[in-house]
Backbone bond lengths (Angstrom), bond angles and torsions (degrees), N, CA, C in turn:
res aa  C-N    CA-C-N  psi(-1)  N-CA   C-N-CA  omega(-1)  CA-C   N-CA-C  phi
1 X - - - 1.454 - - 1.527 110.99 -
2 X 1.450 121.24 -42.62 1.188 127.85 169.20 1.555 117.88 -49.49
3 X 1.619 119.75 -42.10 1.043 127.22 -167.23 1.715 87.44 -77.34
4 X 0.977 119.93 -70.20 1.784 120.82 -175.07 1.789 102.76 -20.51
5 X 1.548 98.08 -71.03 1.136 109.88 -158.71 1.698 120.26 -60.70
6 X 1.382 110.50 -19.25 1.719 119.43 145.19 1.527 132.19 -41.71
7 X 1.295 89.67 -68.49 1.599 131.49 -172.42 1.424 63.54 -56.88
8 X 1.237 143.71 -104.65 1.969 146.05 -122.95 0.721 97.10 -60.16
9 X 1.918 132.42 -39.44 1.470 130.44 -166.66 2.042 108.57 -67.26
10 X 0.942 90.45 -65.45 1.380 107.06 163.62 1.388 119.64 -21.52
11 X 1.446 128.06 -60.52 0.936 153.95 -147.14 2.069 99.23 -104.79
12 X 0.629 136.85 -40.20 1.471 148.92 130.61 1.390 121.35 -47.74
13 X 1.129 130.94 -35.59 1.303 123.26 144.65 1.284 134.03 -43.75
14 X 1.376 102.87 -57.74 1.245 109.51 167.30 1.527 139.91 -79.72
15 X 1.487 102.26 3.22 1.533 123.11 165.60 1.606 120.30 -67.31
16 X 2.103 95.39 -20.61 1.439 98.58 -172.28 1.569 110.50 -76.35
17 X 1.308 121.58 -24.70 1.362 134.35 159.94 1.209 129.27 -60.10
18 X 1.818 111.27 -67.17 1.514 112.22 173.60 1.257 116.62 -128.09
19 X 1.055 121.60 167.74 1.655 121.58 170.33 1.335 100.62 -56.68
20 X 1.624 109.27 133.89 1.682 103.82 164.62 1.749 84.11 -135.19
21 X 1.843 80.46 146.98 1.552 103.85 168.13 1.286 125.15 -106.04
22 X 1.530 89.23 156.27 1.644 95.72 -155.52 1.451 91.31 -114.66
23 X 1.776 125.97 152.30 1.439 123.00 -138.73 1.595 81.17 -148.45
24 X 1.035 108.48 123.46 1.614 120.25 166.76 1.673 123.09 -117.23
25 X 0.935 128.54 108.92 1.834 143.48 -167.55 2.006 86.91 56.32
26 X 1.491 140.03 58.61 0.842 138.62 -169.31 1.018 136.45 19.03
27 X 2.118 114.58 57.01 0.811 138.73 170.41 1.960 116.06 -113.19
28 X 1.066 115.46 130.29 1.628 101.46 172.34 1.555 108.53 -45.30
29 X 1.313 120.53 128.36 1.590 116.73 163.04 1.429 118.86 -134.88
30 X 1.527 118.82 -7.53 1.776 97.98 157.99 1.802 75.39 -174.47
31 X 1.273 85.70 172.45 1.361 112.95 176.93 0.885 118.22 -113.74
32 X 1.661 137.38 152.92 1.278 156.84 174.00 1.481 111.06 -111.73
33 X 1.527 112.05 104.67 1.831 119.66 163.48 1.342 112.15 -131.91
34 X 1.010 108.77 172.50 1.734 125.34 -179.15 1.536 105.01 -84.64
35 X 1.220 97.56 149.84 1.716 106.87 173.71 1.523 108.30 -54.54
36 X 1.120 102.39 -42.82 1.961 115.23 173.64 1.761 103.48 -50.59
37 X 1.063 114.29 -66.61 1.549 124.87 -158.56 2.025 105.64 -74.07
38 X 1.887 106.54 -14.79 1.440 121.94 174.08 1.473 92.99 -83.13
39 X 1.557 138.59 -81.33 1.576 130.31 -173.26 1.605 113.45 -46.07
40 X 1.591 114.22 -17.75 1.983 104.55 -177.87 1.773 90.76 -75.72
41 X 1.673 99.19 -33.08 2.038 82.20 -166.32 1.544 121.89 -43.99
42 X 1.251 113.09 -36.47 1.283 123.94 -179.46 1.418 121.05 -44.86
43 X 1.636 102.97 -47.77 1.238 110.82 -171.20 1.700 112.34 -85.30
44 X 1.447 108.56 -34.36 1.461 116.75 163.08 1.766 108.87 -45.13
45 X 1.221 133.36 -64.79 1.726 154.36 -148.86 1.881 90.49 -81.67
46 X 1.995 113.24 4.82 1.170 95.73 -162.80 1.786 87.71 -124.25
47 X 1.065 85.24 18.01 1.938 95.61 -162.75 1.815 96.66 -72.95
48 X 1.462 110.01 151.04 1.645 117.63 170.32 1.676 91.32 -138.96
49 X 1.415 87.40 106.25 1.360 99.06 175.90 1.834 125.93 -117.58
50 X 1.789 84.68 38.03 1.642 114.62 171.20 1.277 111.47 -42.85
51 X 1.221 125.98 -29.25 1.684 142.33 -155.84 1.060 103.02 -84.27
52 X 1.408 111.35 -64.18 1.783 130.33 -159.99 1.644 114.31 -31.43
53 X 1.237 132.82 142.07 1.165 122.74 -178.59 1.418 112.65 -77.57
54 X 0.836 137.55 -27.89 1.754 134.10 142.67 1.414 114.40 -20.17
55 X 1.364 115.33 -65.17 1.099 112.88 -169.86 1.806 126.75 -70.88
56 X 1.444 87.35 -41.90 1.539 106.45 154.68 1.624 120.03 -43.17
57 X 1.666 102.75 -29.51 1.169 102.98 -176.50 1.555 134.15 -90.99
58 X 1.797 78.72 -20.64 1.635 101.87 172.70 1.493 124.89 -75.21
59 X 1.504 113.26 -16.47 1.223 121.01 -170.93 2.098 100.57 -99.14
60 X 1.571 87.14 3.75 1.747 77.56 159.89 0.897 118.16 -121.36
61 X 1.239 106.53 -12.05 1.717 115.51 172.76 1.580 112.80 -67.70
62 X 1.108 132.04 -32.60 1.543 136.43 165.83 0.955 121.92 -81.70
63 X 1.797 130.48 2.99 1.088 108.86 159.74 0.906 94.86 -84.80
64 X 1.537 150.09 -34.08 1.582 159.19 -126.41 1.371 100.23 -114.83
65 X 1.455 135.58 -14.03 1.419 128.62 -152.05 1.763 98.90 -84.35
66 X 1.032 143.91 97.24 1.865 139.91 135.57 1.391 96.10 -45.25
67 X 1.803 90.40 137.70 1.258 105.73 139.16 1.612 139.05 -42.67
68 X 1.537 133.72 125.82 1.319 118.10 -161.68 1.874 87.15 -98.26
69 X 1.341 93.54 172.34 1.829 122.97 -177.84 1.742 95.65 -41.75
70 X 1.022 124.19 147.28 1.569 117.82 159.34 1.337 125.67 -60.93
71 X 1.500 104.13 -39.03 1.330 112.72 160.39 1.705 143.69 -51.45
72 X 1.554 80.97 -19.32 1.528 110.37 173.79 1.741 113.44 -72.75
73 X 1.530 86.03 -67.49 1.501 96.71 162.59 1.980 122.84 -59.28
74 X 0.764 146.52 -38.02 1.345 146.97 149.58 1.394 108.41 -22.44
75 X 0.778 120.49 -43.79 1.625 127.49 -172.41 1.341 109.40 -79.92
76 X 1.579 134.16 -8.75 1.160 127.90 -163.70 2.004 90.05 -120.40
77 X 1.096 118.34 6.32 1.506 134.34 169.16 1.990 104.57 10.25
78 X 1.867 97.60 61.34 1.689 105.00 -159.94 1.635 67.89 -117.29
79 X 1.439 108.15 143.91 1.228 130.42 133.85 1.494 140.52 -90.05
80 X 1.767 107.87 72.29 1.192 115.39 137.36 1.629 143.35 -172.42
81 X 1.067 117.21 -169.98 1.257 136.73 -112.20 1.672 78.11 -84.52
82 X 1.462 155.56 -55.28 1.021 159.73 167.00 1.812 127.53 -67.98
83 X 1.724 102.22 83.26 1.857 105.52 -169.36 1.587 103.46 -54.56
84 X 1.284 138.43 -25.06 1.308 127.00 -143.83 1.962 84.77 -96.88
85 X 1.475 120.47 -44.63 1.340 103.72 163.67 1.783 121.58 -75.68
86 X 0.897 135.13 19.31 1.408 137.67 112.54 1.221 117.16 -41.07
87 X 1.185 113.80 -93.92 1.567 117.20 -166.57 1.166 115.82 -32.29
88 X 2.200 118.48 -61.29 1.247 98.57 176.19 1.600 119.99 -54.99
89 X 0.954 142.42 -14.30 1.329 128.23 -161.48 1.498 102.28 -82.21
90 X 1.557 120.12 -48.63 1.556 116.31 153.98 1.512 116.76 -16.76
91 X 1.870 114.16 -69.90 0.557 125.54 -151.19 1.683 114.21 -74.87
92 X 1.138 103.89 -21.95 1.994 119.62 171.57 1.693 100.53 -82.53
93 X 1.165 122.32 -24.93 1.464 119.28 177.35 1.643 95.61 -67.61
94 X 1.423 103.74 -87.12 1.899 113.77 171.02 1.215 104.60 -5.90
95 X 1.649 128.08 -53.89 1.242 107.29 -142.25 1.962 102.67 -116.64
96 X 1.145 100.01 0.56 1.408 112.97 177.09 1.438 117.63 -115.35
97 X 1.446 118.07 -24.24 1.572 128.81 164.84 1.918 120.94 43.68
98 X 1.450 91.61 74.87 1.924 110.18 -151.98 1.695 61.78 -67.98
99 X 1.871 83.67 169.20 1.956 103.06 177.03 1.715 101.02 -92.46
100 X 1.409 116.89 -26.56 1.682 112.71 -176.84 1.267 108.59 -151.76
101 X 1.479 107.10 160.70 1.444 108.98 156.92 1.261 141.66 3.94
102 X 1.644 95.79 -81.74 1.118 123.23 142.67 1.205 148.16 11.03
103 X 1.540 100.51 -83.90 1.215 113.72 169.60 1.894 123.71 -87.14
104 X 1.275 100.37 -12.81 1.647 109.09 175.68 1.538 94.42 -74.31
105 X 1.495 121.86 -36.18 1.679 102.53 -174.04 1.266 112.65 -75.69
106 X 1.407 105.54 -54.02 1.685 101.08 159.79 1.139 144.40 1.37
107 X 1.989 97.96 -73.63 1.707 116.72 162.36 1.018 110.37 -63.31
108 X 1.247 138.23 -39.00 1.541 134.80 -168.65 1.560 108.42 -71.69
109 X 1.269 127.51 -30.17 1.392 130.14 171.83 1.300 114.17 -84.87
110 X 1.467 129.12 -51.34 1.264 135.21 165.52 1.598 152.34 -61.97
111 X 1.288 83.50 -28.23 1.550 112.94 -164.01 1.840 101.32 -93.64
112 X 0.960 110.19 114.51 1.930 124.56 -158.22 1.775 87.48 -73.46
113 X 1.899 102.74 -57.02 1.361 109.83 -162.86 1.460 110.33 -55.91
114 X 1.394 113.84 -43.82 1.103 113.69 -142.46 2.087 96.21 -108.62
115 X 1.688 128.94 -0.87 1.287 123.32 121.55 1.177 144.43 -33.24
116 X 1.757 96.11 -45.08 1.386 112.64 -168.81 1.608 99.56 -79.18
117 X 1.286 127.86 -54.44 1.058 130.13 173.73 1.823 118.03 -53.66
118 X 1.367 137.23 -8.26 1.114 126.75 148.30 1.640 117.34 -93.58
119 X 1.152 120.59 -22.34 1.253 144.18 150.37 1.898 94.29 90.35
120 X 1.639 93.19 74.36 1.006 112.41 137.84 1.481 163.23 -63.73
121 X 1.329 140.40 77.77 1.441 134.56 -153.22 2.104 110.00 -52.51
122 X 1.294 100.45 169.19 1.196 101.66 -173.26 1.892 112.18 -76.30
123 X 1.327 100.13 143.51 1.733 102.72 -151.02 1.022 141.09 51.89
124 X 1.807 107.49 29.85 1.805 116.64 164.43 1.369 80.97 -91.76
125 X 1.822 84.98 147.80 1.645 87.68 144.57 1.783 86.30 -169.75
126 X 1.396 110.32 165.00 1.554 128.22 166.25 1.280 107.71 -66.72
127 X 1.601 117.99 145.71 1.439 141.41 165.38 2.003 90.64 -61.08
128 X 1.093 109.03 175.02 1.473 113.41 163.02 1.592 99.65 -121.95
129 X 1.357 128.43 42.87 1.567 135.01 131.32 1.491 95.38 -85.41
130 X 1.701 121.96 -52.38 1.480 104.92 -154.71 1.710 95.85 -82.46
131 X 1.349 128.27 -14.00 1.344 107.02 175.62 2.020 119.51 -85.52
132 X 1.813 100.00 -0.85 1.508 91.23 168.22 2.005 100.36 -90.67
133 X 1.385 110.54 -32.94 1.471 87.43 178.48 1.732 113.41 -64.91
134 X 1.500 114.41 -10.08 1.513 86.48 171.93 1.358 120.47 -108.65
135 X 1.527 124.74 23.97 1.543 129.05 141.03 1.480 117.49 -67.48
136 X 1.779 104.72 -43.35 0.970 115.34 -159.85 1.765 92.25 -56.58
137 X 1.229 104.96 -77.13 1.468 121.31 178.62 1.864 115.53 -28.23
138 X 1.449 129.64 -18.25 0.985 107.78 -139.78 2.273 70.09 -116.99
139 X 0.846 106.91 5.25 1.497 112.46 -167.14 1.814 80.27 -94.75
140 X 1.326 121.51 -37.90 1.716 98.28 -171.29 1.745 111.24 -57.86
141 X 1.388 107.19 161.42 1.334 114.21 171.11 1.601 127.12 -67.37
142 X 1.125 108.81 -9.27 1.867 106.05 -148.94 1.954 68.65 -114.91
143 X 1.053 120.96 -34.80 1.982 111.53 178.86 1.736 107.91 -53.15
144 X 1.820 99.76 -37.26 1.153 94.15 -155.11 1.569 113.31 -89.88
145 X 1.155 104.32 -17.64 1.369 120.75 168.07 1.649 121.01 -64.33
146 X 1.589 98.81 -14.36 1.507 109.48 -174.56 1.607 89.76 -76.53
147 X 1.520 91.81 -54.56 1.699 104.82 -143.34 1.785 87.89 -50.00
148 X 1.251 111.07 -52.31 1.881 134.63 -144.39 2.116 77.98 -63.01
149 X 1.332 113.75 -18.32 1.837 89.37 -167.33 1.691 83.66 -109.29
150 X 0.959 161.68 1.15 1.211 133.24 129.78 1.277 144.54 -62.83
151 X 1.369 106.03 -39.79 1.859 114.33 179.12 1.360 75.18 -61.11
152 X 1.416 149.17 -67.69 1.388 131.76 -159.57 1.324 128.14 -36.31
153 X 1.444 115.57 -27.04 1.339 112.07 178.98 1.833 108.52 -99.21
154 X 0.998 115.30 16.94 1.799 127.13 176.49 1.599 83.76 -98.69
155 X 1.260 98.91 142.50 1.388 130.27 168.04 2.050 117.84 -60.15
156 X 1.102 120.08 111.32 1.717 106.73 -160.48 1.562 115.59 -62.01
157 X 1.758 96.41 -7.77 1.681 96.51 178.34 1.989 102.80 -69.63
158 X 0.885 100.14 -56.97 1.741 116.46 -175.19 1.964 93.22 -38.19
159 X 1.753 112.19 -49.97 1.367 89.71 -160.41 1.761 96.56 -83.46
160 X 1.421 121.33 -31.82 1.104 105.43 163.84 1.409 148.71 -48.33
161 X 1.298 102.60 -18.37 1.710 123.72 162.00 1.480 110.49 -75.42
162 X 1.043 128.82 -40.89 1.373 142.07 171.99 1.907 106.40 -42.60
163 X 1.443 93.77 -51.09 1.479 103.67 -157.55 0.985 148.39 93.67
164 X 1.340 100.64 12.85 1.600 133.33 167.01 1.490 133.44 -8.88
165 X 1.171 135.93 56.64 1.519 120.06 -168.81 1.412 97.78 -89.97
166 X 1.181 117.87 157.92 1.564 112.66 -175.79 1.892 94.48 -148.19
167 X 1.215 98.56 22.43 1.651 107.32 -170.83 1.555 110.66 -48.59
168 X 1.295 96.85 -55.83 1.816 130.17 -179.14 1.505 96.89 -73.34
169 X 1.459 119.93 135.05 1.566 133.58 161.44 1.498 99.88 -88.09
170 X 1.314 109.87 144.56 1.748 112.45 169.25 1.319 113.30 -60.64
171 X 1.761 106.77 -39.29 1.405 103.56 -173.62 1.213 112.29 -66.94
172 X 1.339 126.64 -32.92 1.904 136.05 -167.55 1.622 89.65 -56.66
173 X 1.102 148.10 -35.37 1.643 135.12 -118.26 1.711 76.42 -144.75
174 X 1.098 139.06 -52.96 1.018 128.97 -131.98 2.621 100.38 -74.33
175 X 1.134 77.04 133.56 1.635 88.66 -179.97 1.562 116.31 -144.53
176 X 0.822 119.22 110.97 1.993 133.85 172.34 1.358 97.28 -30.79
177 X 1.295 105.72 122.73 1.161 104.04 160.57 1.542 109.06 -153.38
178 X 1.212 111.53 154.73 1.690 127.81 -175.91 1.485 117.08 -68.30
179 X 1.215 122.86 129.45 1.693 111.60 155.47 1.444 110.48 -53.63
180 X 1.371 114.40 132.52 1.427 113.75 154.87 1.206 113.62 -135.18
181 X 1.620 118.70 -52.04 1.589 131.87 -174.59 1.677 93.10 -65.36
182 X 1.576 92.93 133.71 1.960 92.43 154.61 1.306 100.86 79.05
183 X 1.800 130.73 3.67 1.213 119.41 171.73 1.605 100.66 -134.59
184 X 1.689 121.99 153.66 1.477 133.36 -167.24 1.554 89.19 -119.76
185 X 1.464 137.18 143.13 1.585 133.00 169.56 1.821 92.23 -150.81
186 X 1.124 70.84 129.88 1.568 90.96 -177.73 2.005 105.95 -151.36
């Protein structure tokens, strides 16, 4: 009980900072935030982030987006129902290059701009199995060759507004790693 009652303290502590999730038979089943971080949601869920150069960027990327090879897609082994939000999400990985797991699920749950820019509905979000198969995936060659002939046809001001560093390869950086921080499993 002592050990529990650490572990909870702990773990509530750190709720006052970030959302931590709480994992039941190792499933997400509720979250832990602060009354502080519950009144910002409002104002976050109220955001128009029409402006953002992402978004600016996304609305050229769909006129410009082809279908990629199937083979291309195979490699990204995502279940679902919309390929073109696939692709962008490749394509926000490519061009944003998270350091882990981790942190790609993170953004993908958190991150308003960068939802909006795969065009996520409210309460989608990726497992972080399906966000390591799409590092994993985005490290093959024949993905990157997809990605490298579309941003080509976007204008370099648009990706330069974006902020584009592409210094780092996903594949160079990319390493398995476990949830631990910010998650409860019991």
């Amino acid at each position: 009980m002592l050990e529990l009652d650490r572990h909870l303290s702990q773990s509530l502590e750190q709720a006052r900072h970030a959302p931590v999730n709480v994992q039941r038979y190792g499933q997400p089943w509720v979250w832990m935030l602060s009354s502080d971080a519950w009144a910002d949601a409002a104002r976050w869920s109220a955001l128009d982030a029409s402006g953002h150069p992402l978004m600016v960027l996304r609305q050229a990327l769909d006129a410009r987006l082809q279908p990629w090879p199937e083979s291309a897609l195979a490699t990204l082994a995502q279940e679902c129902r919309e390929m073109r939000m696939v692709q962008r999400a490749v394509l926000l990985v490519t061009l944003r290059a998270p350091a882990s797991v981790q942190r790609l699920h993170d953004d993908l749950r958190y991150h308003q701009v960068y939802r909006q820019f795969i065009g996520f509905d409210h309460g989608m979000a990726w497992s972080p199995l399906q966000c390591m198969r799409l590092l994993q995936a985005c490290a093959t060659p024949l993905l990157r060759r997809c990605v490298d002939d579309t941003l080509a046809r976007v204008p370099s001001s648009l990706l330069d507004a974006a902020c584009v560093t592409n210094a780092c390869r996903v594949g160079d950086r990319l390493q398995e790693q476990r949830i631990s921080a910010g998650c409860l499993s019991y």
